[in-house]
C-alpha positions in Angstrom: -32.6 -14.1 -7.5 -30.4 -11.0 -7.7 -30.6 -7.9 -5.1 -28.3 -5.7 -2.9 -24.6 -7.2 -2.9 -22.1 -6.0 -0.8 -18.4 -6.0 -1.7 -16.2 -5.7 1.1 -17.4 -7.9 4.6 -15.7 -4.4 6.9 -16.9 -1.9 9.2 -18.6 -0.4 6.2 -20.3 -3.7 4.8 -21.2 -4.9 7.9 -23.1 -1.7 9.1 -24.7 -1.1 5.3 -26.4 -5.2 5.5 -27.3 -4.3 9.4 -29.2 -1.3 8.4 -31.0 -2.3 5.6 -32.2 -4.7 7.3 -33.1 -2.4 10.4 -35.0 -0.5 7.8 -36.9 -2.9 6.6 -35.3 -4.2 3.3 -36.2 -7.8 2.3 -34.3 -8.5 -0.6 -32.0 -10.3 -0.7 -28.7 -9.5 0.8 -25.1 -10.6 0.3 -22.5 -10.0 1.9 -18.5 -10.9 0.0 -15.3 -10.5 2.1 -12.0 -11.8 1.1 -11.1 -12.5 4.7 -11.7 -15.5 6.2 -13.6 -14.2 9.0 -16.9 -12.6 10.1 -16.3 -8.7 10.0 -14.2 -7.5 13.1 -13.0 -4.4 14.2 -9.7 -3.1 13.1 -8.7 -0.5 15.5 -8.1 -3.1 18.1 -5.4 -4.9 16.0 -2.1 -2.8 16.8 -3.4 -1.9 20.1 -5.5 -4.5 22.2 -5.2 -7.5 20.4 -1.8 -6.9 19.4 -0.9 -7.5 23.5 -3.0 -10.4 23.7 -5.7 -8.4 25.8 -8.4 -9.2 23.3 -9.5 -12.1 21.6 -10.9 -13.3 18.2 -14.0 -13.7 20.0 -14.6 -9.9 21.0 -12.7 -8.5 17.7 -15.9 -9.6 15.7 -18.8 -7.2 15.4 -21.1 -9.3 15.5 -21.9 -13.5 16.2 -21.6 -15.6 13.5 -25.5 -16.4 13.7 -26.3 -13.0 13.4 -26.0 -12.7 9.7 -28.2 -16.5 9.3 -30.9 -14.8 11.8 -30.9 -11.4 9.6 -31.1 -13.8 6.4 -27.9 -12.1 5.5 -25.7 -14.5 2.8 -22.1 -13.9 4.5 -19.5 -15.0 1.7 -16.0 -15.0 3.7 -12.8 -15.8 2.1 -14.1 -14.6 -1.3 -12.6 -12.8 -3.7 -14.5 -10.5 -6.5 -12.8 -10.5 -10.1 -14.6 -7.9 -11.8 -17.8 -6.0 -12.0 -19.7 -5.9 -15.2 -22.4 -2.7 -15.0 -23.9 -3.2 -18.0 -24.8 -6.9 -17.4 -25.2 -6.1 -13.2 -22.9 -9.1 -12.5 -20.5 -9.7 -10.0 -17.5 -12.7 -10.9 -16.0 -13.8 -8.8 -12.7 -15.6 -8.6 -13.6 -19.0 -8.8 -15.9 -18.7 -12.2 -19.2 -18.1 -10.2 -21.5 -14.8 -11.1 -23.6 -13.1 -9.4 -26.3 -11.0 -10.5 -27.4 -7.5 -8.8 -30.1 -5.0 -8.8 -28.0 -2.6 -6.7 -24.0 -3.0 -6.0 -22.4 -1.2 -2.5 -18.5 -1.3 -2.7 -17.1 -1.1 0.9 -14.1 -2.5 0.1 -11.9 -0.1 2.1 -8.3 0.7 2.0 -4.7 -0.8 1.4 -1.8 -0.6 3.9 1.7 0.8 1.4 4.1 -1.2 1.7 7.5 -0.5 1.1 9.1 -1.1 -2.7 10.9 -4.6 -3.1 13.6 -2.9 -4.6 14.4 -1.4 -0.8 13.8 -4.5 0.6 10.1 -4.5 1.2 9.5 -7.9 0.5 12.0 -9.3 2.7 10.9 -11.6 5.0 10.1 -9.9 8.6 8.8 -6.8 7.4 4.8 -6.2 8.1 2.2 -3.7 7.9 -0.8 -3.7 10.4 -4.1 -3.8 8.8 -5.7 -7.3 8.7 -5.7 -9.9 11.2 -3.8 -11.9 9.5 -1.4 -9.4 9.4 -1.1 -9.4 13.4 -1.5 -13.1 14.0 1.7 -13.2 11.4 3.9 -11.0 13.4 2.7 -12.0 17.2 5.8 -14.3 17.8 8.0 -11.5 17.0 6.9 -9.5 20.0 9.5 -11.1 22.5 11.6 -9.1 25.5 14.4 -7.2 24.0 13.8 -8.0 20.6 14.8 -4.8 18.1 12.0 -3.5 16.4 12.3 -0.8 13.4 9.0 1.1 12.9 8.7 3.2 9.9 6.4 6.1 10.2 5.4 8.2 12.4 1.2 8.4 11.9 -0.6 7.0 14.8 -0.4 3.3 13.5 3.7 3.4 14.4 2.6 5.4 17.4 0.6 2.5 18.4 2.6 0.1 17.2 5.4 1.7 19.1 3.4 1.6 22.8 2.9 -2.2 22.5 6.4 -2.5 21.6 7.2 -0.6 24.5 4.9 -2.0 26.7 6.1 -5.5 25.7 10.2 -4.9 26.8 11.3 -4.5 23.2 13.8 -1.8 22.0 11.8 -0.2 19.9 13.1 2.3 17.3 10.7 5.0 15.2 11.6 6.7 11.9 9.5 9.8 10.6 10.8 11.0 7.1 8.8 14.7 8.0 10.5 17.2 11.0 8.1 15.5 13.4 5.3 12.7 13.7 2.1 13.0 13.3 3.1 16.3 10.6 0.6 15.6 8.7 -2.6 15.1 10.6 -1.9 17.0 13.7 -0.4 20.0 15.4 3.3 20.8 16.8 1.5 20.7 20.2 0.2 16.9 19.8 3.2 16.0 18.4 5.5 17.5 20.9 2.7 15.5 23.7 3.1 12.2 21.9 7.1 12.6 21.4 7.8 13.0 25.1 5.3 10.8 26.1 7.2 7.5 24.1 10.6 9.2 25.0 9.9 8.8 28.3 9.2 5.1 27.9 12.3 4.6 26.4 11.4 4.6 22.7 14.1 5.7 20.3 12.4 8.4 17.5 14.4 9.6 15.0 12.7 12.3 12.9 13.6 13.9 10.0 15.2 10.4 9.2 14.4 8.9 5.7 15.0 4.8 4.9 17.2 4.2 2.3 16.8 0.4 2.5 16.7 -2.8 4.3 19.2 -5.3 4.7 19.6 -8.8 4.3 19.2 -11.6 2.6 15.9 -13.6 2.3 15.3 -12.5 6.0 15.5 -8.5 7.1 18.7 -7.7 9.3 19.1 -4.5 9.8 18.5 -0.7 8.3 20.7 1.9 6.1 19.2 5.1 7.1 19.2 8.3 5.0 21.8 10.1 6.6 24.0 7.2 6.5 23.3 5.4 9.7 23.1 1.9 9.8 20.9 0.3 12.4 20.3 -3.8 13.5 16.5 -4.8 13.1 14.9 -8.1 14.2 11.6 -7.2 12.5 10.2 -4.2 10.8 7.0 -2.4 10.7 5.6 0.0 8.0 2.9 2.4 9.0 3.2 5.1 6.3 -0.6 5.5 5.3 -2.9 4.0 3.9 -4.6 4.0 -0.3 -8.3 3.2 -0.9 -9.2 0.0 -2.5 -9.9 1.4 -6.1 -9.0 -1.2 -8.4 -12.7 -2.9 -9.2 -14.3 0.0 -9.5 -11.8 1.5 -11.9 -11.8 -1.6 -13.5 -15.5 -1.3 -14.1 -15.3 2.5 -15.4 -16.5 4.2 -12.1 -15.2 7.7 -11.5 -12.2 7.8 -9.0 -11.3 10.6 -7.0 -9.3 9.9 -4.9 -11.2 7.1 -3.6 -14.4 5.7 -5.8 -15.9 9.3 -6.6 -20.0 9.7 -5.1 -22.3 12.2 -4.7 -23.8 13.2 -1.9 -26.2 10.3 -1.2 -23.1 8.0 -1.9 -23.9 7.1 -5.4 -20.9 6.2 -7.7 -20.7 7.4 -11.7 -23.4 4.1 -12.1 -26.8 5.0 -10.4 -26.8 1.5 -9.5 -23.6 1.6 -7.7 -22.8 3.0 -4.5 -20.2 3.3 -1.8 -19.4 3.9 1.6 -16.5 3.9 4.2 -12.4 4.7 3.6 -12.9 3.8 0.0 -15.4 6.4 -1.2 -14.7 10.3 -1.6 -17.8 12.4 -0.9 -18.9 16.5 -1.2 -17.6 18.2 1.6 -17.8 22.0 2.4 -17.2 23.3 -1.5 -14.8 20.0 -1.8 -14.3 16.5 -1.9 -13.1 14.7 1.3 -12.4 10.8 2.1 -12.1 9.7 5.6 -10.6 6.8 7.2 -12.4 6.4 10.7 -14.7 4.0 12.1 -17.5 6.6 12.5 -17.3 7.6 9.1 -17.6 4.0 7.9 -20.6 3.5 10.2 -22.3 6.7 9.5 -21.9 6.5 5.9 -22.6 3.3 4.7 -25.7 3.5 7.0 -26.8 6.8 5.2 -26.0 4.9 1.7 -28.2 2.2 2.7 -31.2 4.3 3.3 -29.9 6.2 0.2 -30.3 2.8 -1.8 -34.0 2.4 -0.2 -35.0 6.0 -1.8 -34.2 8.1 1.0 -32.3 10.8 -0.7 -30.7 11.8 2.5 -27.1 13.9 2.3 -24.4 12.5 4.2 -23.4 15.2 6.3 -19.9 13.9 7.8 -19.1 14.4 11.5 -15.6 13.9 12.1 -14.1 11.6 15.0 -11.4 9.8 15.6 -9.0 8.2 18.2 -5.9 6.7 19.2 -4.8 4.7 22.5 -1.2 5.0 23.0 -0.1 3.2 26.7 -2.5 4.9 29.2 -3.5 7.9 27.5 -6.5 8.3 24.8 -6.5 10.3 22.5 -10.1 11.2 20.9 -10.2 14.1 18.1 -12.9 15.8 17.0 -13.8 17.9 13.9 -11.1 18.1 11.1 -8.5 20.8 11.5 -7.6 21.7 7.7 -7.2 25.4 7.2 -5.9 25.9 11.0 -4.0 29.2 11.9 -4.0 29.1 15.8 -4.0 26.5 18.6 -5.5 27.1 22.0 -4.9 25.1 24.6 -6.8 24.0 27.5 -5.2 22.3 30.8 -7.1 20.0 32.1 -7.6 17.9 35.5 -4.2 15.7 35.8 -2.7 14.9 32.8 -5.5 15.8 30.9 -5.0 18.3 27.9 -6.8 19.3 25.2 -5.5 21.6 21.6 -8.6 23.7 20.1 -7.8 24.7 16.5 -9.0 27.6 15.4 -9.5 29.2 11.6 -9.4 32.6 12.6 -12.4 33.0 15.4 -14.2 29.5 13.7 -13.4 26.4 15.8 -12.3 23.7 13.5 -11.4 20.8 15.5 -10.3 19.5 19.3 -7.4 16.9 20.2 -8.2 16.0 23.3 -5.5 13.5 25.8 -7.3 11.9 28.6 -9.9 14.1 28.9 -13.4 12.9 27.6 -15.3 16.3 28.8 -13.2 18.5 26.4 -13.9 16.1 23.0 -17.4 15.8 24.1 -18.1 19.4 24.5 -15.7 20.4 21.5 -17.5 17.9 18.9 -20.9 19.1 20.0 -19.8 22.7 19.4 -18.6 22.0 16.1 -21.3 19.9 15.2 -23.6 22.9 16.3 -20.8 25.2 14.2 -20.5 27.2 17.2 -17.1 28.5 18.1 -16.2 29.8 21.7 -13.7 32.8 22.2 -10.5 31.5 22.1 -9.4 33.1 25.6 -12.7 31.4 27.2 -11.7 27.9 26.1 -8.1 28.9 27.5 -9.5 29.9 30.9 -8.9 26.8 32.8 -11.8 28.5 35.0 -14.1 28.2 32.4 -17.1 25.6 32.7 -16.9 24.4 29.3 -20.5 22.7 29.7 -22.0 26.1 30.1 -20.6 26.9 26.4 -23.1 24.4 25.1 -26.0 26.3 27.0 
């Protein structure tokens, strides 16, 4: 008996089958996943579980007998083939079909990786995105070993602090002037480069890879200024790509990411999509986010959306970052920014406010909770405080929300 199939057993998938079963739906649900695990979180993998403070056990999002108790058919270790749209079929790898009356692809994003012909295939070189990934590189992580990190985004970053934290010597390469360029202001990166200088990582910015050496195993690093470096293990951490290739395969629109409209339907009105994989209207635009909220609050809007609900996902922008002891929890988005306030808080706390003008974009907040709480409720609100209020250390920033 065909119904709702869910490709891609993520934060996404997960949350869609939890929520339409929350509202109600029952249909039959399936759930495909190529890993094979339950759905687990992934933020935890280059930070907690990485240093062995978390297990298997409390990476998982929910118990194994919750998808038998919801009557949800959990297909791990599966992979999909193609999709037919015209036949509502699903093949997967090993000859089987399934048949659909509605298809949700969740089926995220893709670490890059770095081109064979530079050595990217070489044995000790990883990315960070699976748990596999992780469990492959765990006996790496040993006192004094030398570590090369490619990128600069807040995977290295994090990447980096467990190094750290771990006794390795730990060296960070950022093609761009400074990490964290692209996603975040000269003021958050000048925080986070001090704050791993002073735990005795090596960052090297404005420093391109020409290639890795060795021969079946990676030994070292030519750098693009000439520099040659030793390397026990690389990391890569230079972005991410959504997970297009079914859904191009099948003739969906792609946009960067699988192309929906507002409700999270795809180019088939019996095809939807949710999470880092889908690109959705967004202020006169077209926007794809990779954050857990957004893969939460969207595939959980989509699954109403697939129930008739015709409800508009309205995005609300959140992330983080945990980088030795200090959090880092961003609200908002900051594209279009001209100015940067910032707020001193209690301690070590800080927090940058960007501003468009007088419109308060988005918040990056360092161990301090009260300033990201307050600063995503004004923006959710769309409510922008003086600039010279927010500055005021003085300032009660509660009352702004009154």
């Amino acid at each position: 008996m065909s119904g709702i199939v869910i490709i891609g057993a993520g934060q996404a998938g997960a949350s869609l089958a939890a929520r339409l079963r929350a509202l109600k739906y029952d249909g039959s649900i399936t759930l495909i996943g190529e890993e094979p695990v339950p759905p687990y979180q992934r933020p935890p993998l280059s930070k907690q579980y990485l240093l062995g403070e978390m297990g298997l056990d409390r990476l998982l999002l929910r118990s194994e007998s919750f998808y038998e108790d919801q009557n949800i058919t959990l297909m791990t270790g599966t992979n999909v083939a193609a999709i037919d749209p015209t036949a509502k079929t699903v093949a997967l790898a090993d000859g089987r079909t399934m048949p659909y009356t509605q298809l949700a692809l969740t089926t995220g994003s893709v670490p890059r990786k770095l081109p064979p012909s530079i050595g990217g295939t070489l044995e000790g070189v990883y990315t960070v995105r699976t748990l596999a990934d992780v469990d492959a590189m765990t006996t790496e992580f040993r006192p004094n070993a030398r570590v090369l990190i490619v990128g600069g985004g807040y995977i290295g970053l994090e990447a980096a602090a467990v190094a750290s934290k771990l006794g390795l010597d730990v060296t960070l390469i950022e093609m761009a002037p400074r990490i964290l360029q692209r996603v975040a202001a000269r003021e958050t990166s000048n925080y986070f480069r001090n704050l791993h200088l002073s735990k005795g990582v090596t960052l090297l910015e404005g420093t391109g890879l020409e290639r890795l050496t060795g021969d079946t195993r990676v030994t070292g690093v030519i750098l693009s200024d000439g520099n040659k470096l030793d390397a026990d293990f690389v990391i890569v951490g230079v972005g991410i790509i959504p997970a297009t290739a079914l859904a191009e395969d099948a003739g969906l629109a792609i946009e960067n990411g699988i192309r929906t409209d507002e409700f999270g339907r795809t180019s088939d009105g019996s095809i939807w999509a949710a999470g880092d994989c889908a690109s959705f209207p967004w202020k006169d635009a077209r926007l794809r986010l990779e954050s857990v909220g957004n893969a939460i609050d969207q595939a959980e809007c989509v699954a109403e959306n697939m129930l008739g609900a015709q409800k508009p996902y309205l995005a609300k922008p959140w992330f983080w970052s945990d980088q030795y002891d200090v959090k880092l929890q961003i609200a908002g988005l900051n594209t279009g920014y001209d100015r940067i306030v910032t707020r001193q808080g209690e301690g070590d706390a800080v927090s940058f406010w960007y501003y468009q003008g007088d419109t308060l974009l988005a918040v990056d907040a360092m161990n301090d909770a009260r300033a990201y709480m307050i600063g995503k409720r004004l923006i959710d609100a769309g409510r922008s405080p003086d600039p010279a209020t927010i500055a005021d250390a003085a300032t009660d920033l509660k009352a702004l929300l009154k």
